[in-house]
N, C-alpha and C positions, 0 to 999 in steps of 0.2 A: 217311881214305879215303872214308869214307862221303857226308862234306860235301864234298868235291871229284865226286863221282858226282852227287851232289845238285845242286851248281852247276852242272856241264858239261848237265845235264837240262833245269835251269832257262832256262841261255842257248839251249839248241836249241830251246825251248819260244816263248822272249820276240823269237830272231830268224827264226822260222816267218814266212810271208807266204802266207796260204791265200789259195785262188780267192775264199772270204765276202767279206775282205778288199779283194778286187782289185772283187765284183760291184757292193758298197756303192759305188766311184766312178766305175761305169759307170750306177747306175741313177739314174736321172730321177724327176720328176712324170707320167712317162707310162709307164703298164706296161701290157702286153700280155701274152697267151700268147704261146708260138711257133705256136701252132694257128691266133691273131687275125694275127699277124704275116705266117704265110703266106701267108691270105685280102687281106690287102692288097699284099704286097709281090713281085715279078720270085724267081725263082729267084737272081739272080745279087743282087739288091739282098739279100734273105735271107741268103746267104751273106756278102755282105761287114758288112752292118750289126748283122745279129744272130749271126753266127757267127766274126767279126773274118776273115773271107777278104779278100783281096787281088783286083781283077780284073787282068786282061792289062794290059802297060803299051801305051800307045797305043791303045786300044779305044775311048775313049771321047769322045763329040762334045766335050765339055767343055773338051779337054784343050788346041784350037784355037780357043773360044770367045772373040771378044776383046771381044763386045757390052758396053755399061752396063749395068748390074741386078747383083742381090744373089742371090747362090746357098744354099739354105737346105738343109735336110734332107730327105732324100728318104721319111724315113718321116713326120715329125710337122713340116712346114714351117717349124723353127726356121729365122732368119737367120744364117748362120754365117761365112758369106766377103761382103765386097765386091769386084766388079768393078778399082775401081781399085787393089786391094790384090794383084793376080792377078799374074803372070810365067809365061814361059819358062820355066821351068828346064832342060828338055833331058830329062827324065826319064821321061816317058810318063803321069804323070798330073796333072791339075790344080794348080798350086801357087803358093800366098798367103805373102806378106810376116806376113801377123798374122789375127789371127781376130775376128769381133767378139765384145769383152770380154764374159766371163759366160755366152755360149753354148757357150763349148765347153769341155769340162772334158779335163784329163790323166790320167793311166795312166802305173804302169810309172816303170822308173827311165830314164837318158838314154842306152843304150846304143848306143854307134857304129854300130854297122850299122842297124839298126830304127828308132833314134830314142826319142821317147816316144810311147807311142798317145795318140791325139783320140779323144774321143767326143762325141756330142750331149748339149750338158747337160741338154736335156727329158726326150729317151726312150731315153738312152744307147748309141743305135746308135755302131759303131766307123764311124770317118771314115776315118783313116791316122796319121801317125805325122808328127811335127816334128822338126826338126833342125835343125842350127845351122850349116846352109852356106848359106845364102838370101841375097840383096843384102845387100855389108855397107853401101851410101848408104842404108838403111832401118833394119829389124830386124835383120840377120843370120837370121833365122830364116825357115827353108822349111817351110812346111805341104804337107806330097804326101799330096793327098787321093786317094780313091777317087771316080773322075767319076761311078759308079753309085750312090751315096749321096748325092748333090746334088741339085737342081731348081735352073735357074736361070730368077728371074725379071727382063723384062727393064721398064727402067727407062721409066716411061711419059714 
């Protein structure tokens, strides 16, 4: 009895998934307070990148942008999306075929509705979430970013 108490401890122990856990693959080489982060950032860019919110779907210029240049992070101007990796999707926010490799790190398991979460691999602000309805002549894979998390620069 005792070792069967013990083991079932042990597994609720070894398959816990704390926030520590989840914080370690959102943070970057670039840390901030929330107090520095505010001083730099929109109310609505704070909410979504350091507080993983979501903006409006449709809101943002971004979302119609079909210019050349490279759309990077709105807080610490990593490059994250290129231009010609961009689509339609129909969905209300920004969405890329693929990301550029190494900038942007995942979250999270691959949950149907949600996706997995993006984040910036510098300063681990939350992006949006990936999924696996995207063009399948590409990736299959749709990046639905948050357009308020972005800078886009455009291609001289």
């Amino acid at each position: 009895m005792k070792k069967s108490i013990i083991l079932c401890i042990s597994l609720v122990f070894l398959n816990c998934k704390g926030n520590a856990q989840k914080e370690v693959k959102k943070t970057g080489t670039v840390r901030k307070t929330d107090t520095e982060w505010k001083t730099q950032l929109s109310d609505l860019e704070f909410y979504v990148l350091r507080q993983a919110g979501t903006e409006p779907a449709f809101s943002s210029p971004l979302n119609k942008n079909y210019k050349q240049g490279t759309y990077v992070c709105a807080a610490c101007n990593t490059p994250l999306f290129k231009s010609e990796n961009k689509f339609d999707s129909g969905t209300g926010w920004p969405s890329f075929d693929r990301e550029i490799k190494g900038n942007v790190a995942f979250s999270g398991g691959s949950d149907l509705f949600y996706g997995m979460e993006e984040h910036c691999a510098t300063c681990g602000g939350h992006l949006g979430h990936v999924f696996n309805d995207g063009p399948q002549d590409t990736t299959g894979k749709r990046h639905c970013i948050n357009g308020v998390a972005l800078k886009f620069i455009p291609k001289e």
